[in-house]
N, CA, C and O of each residue as an XYZ file, in Angstrom:
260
protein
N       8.837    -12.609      2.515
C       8.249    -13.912      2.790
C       7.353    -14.288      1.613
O       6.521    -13.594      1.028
N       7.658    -15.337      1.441
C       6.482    -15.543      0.212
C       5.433    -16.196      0.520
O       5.528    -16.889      1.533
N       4.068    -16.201     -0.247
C       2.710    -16.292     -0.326
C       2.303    -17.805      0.834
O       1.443    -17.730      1.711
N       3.251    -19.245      0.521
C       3.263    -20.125      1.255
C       3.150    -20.297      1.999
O       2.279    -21.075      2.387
N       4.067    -19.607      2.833
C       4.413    -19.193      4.184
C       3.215    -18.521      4.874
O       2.690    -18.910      5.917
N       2.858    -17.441      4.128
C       1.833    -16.708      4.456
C       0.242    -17.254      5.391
O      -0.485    -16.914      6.324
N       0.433    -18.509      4.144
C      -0.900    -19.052      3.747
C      -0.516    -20.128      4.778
O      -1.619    -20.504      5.174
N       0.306    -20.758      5.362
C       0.755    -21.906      6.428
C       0.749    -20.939      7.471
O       1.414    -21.609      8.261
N       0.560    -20.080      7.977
C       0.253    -19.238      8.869
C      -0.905    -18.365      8.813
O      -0.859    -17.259      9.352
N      -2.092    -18.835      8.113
C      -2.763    -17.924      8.043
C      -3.503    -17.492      9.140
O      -4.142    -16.455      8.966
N      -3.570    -18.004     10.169
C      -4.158    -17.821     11.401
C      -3.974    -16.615     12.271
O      -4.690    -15.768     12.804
N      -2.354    -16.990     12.156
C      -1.793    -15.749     12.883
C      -1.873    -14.753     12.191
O      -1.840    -13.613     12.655
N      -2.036    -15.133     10.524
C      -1.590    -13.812     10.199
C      -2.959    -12.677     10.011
O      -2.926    -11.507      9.630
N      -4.098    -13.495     10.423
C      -5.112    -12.364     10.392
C      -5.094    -11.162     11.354
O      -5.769    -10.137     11.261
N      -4.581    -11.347     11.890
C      -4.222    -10.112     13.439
C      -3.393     -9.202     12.485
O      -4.030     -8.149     12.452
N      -2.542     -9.105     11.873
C      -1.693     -7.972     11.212
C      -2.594     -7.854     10.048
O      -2.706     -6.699      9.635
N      -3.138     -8.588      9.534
C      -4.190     -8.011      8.364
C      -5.194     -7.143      8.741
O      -5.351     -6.111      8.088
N      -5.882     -7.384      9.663
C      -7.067     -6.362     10.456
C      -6.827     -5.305     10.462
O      -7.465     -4.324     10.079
N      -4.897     -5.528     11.353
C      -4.840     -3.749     12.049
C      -4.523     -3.235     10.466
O      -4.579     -2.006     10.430
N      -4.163     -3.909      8.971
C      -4.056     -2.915      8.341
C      -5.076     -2.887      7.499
O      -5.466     -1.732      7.331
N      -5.647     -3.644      6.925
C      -7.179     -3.584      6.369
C      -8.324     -3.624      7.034
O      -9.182     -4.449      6.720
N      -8.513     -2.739      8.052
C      -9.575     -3.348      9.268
C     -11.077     -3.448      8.908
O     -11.960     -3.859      9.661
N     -11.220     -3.024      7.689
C     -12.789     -3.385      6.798
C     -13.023     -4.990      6.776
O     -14.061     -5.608      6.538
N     -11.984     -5.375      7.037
C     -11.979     -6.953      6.486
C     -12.749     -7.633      7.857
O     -12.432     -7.320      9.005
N     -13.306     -8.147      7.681
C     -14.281     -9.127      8.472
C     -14.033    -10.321      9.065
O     -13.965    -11.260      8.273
N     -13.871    -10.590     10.259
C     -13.449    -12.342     10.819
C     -13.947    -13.328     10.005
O     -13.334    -14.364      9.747
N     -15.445    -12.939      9.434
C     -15.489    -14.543      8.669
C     -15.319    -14.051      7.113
O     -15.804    -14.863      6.326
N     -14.808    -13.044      6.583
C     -14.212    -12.794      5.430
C     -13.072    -13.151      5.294
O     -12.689    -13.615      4.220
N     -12.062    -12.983      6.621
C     -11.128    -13.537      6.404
C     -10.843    -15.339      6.497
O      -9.887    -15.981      6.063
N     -11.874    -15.735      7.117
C     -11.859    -17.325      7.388
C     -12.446    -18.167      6.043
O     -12.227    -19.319      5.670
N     -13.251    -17.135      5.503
C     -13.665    -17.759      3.850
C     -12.355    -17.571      3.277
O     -12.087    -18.499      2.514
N     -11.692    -16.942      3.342
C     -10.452    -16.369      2.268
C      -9.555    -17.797      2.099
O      -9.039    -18.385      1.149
N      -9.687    -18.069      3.876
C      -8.905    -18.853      3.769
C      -7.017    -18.739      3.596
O      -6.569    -19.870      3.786
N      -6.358    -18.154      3.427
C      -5.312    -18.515      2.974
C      -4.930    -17.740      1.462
O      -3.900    -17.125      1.185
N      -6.123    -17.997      0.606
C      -6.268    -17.914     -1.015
C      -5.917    -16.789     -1.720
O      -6.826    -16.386     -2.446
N      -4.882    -16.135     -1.750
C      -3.710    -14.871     -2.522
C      -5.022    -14.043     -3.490
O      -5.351    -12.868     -3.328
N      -5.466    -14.746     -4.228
C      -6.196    -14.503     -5.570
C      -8.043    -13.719     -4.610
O      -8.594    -12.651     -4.873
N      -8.438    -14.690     -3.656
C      -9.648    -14.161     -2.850
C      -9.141    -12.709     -1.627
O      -9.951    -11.839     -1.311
N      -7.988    -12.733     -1.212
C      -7.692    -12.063     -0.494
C      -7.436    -10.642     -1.578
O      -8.007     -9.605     -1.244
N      -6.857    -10.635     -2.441
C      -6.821     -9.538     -3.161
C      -8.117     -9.074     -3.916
O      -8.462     -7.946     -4.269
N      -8.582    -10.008     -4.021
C     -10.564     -9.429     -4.537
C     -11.352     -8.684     -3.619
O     -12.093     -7.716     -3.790
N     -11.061     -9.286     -2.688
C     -11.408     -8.747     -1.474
C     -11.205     -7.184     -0.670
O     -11.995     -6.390     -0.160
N      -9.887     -7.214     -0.836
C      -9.087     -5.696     -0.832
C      -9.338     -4.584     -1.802
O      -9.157     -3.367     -1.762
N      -9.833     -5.447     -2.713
C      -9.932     -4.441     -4.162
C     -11.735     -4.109     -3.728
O     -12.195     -2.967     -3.725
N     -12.446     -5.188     -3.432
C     -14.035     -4.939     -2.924
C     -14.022     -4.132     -2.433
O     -14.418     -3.059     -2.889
N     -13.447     -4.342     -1.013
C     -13.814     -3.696      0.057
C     -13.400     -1.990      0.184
O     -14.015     -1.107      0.784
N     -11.903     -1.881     -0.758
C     -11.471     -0.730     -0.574
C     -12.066      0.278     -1.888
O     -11.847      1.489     -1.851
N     -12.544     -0.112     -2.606
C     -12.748      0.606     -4.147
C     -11.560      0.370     -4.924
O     -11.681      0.939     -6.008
N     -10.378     -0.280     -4.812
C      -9.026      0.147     -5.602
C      -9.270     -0.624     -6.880
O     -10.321     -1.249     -7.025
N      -8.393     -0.600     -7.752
C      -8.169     -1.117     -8.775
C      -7.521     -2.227     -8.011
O      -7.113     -2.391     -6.861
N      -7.633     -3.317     -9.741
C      -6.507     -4.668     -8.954
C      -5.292     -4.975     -8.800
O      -4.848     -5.915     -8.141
N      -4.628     -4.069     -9.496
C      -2.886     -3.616     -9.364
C      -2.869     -3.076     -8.172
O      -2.067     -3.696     -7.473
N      -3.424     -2.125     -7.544
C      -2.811     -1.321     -6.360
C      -3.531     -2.230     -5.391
O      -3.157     -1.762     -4.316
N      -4.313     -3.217     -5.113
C      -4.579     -4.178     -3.971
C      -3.213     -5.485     -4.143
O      -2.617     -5.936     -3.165
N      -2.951     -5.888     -5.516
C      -1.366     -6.580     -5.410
C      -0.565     -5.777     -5.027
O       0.141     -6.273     -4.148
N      -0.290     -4.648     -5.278
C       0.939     -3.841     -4.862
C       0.555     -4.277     -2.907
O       1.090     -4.987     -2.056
N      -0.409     -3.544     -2.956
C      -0.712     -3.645     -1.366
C      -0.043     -4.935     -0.424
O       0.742     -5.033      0.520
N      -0.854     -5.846     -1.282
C      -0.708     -7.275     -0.522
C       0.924     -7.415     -0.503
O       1.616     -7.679      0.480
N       1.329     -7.187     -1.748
C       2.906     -7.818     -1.789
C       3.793     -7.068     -0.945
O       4.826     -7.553     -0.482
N       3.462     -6.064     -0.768
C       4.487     -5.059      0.264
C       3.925     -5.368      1.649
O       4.643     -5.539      2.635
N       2.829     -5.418      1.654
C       2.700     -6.028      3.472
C       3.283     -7.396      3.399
O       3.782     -7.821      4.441
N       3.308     -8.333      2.100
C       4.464     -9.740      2.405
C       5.796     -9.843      2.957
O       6.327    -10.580      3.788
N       6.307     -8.521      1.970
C       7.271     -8.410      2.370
C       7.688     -7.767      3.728
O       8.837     -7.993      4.110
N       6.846     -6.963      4.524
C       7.362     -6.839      5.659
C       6.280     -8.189      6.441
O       6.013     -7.767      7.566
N       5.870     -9.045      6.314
C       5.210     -9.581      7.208
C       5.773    -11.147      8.050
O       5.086    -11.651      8.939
């Protein structure tokens, strides 16, 4: 699925983001908004990772999401 889609659903799609990033915060995710570029800053914040392995992250939960 690509990022669009994602982001035109972002509502729903915070429920599958939680159960897999569950550091992530209800109004972290409502600032995010939608926004590919804040959502991966975010992942990279929250988890310690570098910013390649929070894209890797994000893009493989796209693809199954």
């Amino acid at each position: 699925m690509n990022w669009d889609k994602v982001k035109g659903n972002w509502t729903q799609a915070k429920g599958t983001i939680k159960s897999k990033w569950g550091k992530l915060t209800d109004d972290e995710l409502t600032q995010i908004d939608g926004e590919r570029d804040k959502f991966v800053g975010k992942i990279q914040e929250k988890y310690g990772i570098a910013r390649d392995e929070a894209e890797k992250q994000v893009d493989d939960w796209t693809k199954d999401y």
